[in-house]
MILOVEX-802340 format. One record per atom (N, C-alpha, C, O, CB): residue in three letters; atom name; x, y, z. Coordinates in pm, 1 decimal, decimal comma. Each point is the difference from the previous one (the first is absolute). Last residue first. Glycine has a CB too. Layout:
% residues N
<'ala'; 'CA'; <X; Y; Z>>
...
***
This chain:
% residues 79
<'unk'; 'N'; <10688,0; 10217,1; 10921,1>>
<'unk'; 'CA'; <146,1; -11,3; 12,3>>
<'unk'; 'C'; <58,0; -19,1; -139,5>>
<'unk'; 'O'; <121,5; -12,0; -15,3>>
<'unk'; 'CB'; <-138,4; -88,1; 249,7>>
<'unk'; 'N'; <-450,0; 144,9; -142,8>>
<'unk'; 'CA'; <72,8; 155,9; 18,2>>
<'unk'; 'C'; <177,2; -28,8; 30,0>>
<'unk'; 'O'; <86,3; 84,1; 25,0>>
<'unk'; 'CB'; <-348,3; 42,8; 112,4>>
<'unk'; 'N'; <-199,8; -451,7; -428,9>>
<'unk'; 'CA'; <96,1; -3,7; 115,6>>
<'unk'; 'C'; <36,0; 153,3; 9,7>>
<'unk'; 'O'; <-37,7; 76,7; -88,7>>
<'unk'; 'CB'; <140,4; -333,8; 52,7>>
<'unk'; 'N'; <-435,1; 126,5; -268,8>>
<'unk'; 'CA'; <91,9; -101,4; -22,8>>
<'unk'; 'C'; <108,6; 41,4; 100,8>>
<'unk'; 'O'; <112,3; -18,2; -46,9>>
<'unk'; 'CB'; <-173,3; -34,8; -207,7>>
<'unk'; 'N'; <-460,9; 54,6; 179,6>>
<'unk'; 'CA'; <111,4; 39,9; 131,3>>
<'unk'; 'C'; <93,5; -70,7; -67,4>>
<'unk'; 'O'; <-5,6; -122,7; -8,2>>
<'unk'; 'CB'; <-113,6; 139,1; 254,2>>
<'unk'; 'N'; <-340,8; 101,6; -486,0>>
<'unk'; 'CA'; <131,8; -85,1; 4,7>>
<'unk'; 'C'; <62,8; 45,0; 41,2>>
<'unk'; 'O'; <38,4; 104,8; -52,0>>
<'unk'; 'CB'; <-38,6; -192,7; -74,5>>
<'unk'; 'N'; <-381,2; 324,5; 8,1>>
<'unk'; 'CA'; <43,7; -28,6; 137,4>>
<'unk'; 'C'; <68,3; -116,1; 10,1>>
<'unk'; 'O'; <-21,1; -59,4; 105,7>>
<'unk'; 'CB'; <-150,5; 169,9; -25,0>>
<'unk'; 'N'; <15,4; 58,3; -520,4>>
<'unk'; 'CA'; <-14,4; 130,9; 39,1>>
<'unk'; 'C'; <39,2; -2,8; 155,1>>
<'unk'; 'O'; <17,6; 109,1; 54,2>>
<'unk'; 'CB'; <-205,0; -52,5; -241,2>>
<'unk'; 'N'; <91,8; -441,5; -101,0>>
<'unk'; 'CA'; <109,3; 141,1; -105,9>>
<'unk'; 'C'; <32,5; 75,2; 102,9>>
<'unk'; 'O'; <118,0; 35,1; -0,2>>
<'unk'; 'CB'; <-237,1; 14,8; -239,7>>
<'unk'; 'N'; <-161,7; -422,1; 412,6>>
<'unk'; 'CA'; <99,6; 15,1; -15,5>>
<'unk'; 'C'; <160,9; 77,9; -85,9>>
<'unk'; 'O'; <123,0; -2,1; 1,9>>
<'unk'; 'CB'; <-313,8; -144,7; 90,4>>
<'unk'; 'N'; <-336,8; 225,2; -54,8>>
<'unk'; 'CA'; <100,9; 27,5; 159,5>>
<'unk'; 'C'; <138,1; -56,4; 17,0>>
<'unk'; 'O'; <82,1; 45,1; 79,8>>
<'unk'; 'CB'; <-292,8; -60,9; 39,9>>
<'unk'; 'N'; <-50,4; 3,5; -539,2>>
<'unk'; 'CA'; <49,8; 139,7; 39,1>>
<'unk'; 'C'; <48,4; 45,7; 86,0>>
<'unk'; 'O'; <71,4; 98,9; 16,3>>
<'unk'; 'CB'; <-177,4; -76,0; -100,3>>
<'unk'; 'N'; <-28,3; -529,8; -30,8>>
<'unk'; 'CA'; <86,9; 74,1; -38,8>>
<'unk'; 'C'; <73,2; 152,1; -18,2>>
<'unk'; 'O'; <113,8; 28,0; -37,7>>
<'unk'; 'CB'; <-204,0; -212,9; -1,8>>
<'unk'; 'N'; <-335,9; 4,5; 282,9>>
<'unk'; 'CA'; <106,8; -39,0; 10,6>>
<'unk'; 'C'; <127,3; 42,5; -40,9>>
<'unk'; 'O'; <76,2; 65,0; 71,7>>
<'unk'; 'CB'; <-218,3; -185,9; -58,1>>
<'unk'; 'N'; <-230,6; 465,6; -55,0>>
<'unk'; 'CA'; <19,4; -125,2; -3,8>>
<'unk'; 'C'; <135,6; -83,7; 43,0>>
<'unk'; 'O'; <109,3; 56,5; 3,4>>
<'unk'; 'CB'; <-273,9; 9,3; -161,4>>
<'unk'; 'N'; <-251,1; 379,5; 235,0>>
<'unk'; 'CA'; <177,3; -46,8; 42,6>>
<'unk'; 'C'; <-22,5; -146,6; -64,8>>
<'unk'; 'O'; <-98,3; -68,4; 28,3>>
<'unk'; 'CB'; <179,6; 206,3; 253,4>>
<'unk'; 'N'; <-472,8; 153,3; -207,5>>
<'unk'; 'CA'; <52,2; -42,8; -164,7>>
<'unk'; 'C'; <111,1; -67,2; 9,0>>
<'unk'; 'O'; <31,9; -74,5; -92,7>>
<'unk'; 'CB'; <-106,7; 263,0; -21,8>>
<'unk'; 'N'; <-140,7; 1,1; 514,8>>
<'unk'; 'CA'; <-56,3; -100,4; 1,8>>
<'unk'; 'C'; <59,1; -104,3; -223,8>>
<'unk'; 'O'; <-11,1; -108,5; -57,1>>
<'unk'; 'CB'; <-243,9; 284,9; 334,3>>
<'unk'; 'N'; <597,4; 43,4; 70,5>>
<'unk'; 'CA'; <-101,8; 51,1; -55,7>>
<'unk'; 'C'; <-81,2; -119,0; -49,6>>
<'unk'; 'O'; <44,9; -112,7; -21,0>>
<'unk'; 'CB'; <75,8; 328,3; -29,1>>
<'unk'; 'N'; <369,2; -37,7; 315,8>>
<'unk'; 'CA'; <-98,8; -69,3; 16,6>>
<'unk'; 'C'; <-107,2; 47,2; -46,0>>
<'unk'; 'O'; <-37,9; 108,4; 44,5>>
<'unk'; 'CB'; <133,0; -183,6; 106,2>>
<'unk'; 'N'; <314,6; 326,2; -70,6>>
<'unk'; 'CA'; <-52,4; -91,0; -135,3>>
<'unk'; 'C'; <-95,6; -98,3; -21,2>>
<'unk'; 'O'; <-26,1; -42,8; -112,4>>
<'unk'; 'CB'; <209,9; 73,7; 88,9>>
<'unk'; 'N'; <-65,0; 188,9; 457,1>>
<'unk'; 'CA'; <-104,1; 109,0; -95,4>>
<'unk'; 'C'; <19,6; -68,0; -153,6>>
<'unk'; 'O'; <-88,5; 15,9; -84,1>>
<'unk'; 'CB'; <134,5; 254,8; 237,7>>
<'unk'; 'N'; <149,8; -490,2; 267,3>>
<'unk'; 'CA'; <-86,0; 16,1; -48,8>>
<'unk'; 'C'; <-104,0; 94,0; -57,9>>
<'unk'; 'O'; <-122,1; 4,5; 14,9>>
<'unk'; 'CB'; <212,1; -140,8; 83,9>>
<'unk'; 'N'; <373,2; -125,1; -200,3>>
<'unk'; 'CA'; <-16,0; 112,0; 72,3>>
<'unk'; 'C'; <-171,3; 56,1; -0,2>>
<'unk'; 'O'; <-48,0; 49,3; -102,1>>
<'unk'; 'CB'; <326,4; 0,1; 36,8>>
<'unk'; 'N'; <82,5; -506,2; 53,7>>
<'unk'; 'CA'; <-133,2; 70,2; -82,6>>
<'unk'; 'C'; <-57,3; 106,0; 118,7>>
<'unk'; 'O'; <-38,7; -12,5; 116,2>>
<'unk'; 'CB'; <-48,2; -230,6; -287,2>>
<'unk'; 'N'; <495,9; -141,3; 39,4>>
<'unk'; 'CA'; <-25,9; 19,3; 111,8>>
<'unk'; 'C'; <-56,1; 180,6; -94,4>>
<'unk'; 'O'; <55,2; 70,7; -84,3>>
<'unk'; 'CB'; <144,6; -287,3; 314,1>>
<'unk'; 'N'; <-154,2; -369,1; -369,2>>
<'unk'; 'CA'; <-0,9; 202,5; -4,6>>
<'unk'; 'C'; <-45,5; 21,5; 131,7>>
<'unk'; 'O'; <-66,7; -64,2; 81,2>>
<'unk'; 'CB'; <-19,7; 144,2; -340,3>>
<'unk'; 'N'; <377,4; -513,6; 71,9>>
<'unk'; 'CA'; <-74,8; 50,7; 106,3>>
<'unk'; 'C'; <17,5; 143,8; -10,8>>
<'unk'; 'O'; <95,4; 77,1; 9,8>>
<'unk'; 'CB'; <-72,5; -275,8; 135,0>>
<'unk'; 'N'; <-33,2; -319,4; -371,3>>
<'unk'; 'CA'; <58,2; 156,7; 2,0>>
<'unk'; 'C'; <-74,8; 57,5; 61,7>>
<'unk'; 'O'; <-120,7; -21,7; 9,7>>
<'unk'; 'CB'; <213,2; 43,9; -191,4>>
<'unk'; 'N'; <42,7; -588,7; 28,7>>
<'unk'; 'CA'; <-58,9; 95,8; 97,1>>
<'unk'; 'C'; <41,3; 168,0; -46,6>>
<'unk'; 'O'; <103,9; 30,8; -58,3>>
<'unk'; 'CB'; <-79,8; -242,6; 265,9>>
<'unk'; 'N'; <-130,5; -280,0; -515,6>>
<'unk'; 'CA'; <115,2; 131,1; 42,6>>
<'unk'; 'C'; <-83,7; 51,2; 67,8>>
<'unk'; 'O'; <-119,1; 16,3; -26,2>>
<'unk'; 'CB'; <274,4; 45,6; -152,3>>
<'unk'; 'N'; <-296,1; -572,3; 98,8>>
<'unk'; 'CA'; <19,2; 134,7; -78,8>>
<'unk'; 'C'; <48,0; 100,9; 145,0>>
<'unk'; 'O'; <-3,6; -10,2; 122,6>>
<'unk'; 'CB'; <-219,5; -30,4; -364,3>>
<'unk'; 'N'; <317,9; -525,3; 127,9>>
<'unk'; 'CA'; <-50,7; 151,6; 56,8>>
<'unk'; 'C'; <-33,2; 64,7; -55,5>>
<'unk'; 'O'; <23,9; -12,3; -120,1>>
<'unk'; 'CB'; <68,9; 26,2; 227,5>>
<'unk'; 'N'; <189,3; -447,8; -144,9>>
<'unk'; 'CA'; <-73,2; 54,4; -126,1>>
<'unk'; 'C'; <-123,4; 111,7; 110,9>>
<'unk'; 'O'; <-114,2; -32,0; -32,8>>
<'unk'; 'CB'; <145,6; -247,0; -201,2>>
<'unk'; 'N'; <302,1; 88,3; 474,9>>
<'unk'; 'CA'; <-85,7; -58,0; 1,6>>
<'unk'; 'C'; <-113,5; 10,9; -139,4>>
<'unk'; 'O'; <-112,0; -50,5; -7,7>>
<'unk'; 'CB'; <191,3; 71,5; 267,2>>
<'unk'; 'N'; <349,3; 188,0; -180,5>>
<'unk'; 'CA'; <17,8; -121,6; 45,0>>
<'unk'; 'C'; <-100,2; -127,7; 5,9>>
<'unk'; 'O'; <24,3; -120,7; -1,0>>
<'unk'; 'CB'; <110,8; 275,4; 101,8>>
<'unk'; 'N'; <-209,7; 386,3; -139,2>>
<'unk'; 'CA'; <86,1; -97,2; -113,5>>
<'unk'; 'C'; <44,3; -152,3; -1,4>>
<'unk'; 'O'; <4,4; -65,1; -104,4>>
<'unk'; 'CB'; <76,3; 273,2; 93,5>>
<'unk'; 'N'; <-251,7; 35,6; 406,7>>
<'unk'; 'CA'; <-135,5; -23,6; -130,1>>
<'unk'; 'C'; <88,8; -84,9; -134,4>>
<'unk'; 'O'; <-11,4; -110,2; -53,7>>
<'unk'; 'CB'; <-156,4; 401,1; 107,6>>
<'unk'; 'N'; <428,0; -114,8; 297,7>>
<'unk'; 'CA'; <-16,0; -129,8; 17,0>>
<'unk'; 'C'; <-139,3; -27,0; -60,2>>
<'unk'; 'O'; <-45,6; -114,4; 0,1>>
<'unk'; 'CB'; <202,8; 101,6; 205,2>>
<'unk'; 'N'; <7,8; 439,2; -225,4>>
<'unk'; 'CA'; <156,7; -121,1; -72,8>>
<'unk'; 'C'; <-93,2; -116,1; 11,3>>
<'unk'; 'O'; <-15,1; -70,2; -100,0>>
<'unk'; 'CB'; <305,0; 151,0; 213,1>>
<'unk'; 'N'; <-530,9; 262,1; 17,9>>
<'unk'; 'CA'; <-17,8; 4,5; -164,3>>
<'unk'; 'C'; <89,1; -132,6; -3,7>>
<'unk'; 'O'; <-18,5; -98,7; -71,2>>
<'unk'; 'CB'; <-1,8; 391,3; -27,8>>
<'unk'; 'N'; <-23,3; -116,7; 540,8>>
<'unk'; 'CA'; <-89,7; -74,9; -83,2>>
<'unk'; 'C'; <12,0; -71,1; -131,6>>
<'unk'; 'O'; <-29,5; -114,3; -35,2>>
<'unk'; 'CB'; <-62,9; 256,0; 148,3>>
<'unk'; 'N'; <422,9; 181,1; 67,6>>
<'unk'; 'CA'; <47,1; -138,3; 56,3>>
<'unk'; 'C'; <-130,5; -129,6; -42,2>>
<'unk'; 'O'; <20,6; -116,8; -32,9>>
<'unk'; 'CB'; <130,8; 269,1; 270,6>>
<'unk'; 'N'; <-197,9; 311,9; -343,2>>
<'unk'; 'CA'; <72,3; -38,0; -121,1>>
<'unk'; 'C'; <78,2; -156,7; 100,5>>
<'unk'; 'O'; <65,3; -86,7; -58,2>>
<'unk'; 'CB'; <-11,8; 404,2; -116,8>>
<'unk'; 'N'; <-382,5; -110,0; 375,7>>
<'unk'; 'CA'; <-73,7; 13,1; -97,2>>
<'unk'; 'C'; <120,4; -5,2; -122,7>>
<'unk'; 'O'; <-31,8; 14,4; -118,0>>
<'unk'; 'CB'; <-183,3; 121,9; 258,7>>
<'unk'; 'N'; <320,2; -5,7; 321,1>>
<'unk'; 'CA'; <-30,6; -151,2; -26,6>>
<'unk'; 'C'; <-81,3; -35,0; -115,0>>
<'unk'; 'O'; <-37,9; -116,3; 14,0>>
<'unk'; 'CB'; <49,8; 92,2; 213,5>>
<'unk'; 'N'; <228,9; 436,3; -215,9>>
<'unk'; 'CA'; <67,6; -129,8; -29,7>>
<'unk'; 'C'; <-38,1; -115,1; 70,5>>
<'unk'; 'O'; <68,2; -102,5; 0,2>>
<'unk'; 'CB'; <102,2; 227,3; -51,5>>
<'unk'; 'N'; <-448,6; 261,5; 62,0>>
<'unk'; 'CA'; <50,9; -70,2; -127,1>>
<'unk'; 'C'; <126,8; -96,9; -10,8>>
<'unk'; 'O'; <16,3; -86,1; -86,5>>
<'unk'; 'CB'; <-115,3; 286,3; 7,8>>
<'unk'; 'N'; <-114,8; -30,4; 456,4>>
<'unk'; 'CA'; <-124,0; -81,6; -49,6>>
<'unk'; 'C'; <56,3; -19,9; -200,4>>
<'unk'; 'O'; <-41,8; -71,0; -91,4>>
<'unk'; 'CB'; <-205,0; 216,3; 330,8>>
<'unk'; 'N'; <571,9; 118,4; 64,9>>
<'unk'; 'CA'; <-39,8; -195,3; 77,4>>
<'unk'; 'C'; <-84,6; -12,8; -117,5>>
<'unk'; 'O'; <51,9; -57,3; -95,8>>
<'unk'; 'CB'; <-83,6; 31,4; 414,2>>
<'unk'; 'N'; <54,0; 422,7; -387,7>>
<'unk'; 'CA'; <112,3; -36,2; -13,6>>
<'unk'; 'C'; <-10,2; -150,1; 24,5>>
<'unk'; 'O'; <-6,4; -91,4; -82,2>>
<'unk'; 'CB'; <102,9; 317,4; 137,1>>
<'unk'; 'N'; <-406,4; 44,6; 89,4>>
<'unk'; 'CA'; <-13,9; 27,1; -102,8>>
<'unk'; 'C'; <125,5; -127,7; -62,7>>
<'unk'; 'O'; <-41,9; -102,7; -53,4>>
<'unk'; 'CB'; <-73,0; 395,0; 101,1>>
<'unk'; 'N'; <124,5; -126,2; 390,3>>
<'unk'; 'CA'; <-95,0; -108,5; -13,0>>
<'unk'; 'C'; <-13,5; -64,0; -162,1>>
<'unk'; 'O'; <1,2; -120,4; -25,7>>
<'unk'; 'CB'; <-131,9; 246,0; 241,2>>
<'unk'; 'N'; <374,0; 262,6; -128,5>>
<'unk'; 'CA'; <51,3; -64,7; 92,9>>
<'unk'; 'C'; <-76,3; -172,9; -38,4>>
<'unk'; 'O'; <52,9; -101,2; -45,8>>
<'unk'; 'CB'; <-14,4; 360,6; 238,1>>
<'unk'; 'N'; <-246,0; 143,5; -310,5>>
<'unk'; 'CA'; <132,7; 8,9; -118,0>>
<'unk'; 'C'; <72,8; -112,4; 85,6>>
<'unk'; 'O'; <66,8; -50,1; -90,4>>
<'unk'; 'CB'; <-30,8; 344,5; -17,7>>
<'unk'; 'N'; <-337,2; -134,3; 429,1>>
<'unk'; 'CA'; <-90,9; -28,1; -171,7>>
<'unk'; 'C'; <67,8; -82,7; -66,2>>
<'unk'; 'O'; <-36,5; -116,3; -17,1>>
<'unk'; 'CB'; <-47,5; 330,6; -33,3>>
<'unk'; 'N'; <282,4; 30,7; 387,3>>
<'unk'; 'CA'; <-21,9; -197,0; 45,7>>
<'unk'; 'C'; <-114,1; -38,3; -98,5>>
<'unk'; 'O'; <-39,7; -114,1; -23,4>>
<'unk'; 'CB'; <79,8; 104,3; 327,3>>
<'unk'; 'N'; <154,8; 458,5; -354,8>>
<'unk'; 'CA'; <92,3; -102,3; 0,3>>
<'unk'; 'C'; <-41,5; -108,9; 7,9>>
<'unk'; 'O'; <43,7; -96,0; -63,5>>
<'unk'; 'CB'; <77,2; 210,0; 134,9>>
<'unk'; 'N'; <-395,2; 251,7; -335,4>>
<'unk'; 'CA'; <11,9; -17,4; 143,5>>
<'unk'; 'C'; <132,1; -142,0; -34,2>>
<'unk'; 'O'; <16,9; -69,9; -99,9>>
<'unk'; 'CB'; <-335,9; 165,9; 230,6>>
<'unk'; 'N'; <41,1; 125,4; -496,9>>
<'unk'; 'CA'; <191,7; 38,9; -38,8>>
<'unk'; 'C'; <36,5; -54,4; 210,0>>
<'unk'; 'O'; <115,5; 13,8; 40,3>>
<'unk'; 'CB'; <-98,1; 335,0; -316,9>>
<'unk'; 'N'; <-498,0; -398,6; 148,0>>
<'unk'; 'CA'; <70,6; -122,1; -104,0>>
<'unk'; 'C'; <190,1; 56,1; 38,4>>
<'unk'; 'O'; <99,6; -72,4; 1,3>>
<'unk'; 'CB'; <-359,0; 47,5; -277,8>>
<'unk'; 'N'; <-169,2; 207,9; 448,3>>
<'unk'; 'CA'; <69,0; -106,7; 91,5>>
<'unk'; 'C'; <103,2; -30,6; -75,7>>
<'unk'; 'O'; <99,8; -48,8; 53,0>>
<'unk'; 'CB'; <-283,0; -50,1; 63,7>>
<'unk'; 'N'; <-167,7; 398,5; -247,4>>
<'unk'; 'CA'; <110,0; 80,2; 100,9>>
<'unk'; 'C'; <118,3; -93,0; 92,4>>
<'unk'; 'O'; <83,5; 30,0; 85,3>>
<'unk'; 'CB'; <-301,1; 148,7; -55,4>>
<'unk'; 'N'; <-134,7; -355,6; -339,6>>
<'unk'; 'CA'; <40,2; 90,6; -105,9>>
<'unk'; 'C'; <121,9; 24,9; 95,9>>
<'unk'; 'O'; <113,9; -37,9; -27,1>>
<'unk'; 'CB'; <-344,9; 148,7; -122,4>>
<'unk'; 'N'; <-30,0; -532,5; 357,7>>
<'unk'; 'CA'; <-29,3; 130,2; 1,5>>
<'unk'; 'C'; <113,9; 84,7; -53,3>>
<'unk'; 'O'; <97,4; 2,5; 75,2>>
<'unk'; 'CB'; <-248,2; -51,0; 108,6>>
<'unk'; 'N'; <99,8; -481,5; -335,2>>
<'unk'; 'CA'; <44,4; 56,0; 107,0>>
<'unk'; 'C'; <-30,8; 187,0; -54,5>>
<'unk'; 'O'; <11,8; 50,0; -111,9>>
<'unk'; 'CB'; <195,3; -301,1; 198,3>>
<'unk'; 'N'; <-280,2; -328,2; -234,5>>
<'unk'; 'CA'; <-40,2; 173,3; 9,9>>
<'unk'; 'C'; <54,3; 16,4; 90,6>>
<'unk'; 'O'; <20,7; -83,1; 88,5>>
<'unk'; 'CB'; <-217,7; 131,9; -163,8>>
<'unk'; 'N'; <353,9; -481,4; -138,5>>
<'unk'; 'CA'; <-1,1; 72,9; 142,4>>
<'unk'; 'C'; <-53,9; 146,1; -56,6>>
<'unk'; 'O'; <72,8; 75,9; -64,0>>
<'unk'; 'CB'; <155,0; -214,5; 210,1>>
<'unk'; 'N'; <-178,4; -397,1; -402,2>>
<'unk'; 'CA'; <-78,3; 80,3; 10,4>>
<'unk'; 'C'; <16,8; 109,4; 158,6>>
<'unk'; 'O'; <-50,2; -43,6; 103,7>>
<'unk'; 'CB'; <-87,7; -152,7; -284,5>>
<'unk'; 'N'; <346,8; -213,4; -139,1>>
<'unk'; 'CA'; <-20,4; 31,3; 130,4>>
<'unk'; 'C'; <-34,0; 159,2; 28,3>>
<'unk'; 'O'; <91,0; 77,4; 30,0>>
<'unk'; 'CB'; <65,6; -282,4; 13,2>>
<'unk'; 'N'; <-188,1; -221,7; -428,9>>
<'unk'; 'CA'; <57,5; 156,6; 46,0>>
<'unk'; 'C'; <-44,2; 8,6; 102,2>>
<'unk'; 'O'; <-106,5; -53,3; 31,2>>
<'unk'; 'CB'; <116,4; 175,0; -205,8>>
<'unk'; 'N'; <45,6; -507,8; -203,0>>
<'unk'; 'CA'; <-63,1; 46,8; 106,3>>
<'unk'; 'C'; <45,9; 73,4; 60,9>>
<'unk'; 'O'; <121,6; -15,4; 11,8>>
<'unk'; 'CB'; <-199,5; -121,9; -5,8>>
<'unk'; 'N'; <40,7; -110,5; -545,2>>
<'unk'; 'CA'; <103,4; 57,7; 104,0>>
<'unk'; 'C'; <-110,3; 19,7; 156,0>>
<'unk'; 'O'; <-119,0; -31,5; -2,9>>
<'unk'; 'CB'; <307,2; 194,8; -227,4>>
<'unk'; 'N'; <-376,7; -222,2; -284,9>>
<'unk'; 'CA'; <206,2; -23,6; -9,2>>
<'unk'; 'C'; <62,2; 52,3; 136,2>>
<'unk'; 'O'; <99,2; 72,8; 1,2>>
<'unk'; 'CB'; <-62,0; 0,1; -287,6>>
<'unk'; 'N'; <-561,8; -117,0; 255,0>>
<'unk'; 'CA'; <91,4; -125,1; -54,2>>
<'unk'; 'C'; <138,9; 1,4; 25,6>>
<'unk'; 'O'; <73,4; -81,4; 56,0>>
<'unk'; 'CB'; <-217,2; 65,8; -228,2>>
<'unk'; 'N'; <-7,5; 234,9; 596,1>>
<'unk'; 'CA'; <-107,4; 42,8; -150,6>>
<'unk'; 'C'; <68,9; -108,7; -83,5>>
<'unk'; 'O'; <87,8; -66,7; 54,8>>
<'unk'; 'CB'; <-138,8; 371,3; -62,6>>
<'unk'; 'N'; <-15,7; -127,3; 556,3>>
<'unk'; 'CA'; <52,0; -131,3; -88,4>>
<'unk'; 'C'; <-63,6; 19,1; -130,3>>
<'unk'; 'O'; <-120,2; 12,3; -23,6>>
<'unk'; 'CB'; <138,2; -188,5; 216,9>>
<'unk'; 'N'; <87,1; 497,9; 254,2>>
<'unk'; 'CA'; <-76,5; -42,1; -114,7>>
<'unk'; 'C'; <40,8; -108,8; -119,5>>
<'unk'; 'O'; <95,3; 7,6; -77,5>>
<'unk'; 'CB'; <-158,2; 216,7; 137,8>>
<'unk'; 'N'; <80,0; -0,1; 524,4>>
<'unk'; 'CA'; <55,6; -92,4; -95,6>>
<'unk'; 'C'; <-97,8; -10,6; -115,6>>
<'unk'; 'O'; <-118,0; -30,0; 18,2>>
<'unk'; 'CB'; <243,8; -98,0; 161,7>>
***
């Protein structure tokens, strides 16, 4: 979990050869729509927005920034 001003992310590395696996992509799925069931009730409470990358780990670098992991591993779903 990373909490930055405009938001908090849910953060999953996972091994390069794992990411196209079912119960990867399976799990993957849950951890975002609870991360948009989060978000509703942040709104409710003036919150900030949940999102959840799911991060393959050879993009991982010591230069990686926040915002690049989220350009570059925003799970926006496979359905």
């Amino acid at each position: 979990m990373v909490e930055t001003e405009n938001g908090k992310l849910l953060c999953e590395p996972k091994r390069r050869s794992e990411m196209d696996d079912k119960t990867v992509l399976a799990k993957a799925e849950a951890a975002a729509v609870w991360c948009e069931h989060a978000s509703r009730h942040a709104e409710d409470i003036d919150g900030k927005k949940w999102q959840y990358l799911l991060i393959p780990h050879d993009v991982i670098s010591v230069q990686m920034t926040v915002d690049g992991l989220i350009a570059g591993c925003l799970f926006a779903g496979t359905m």
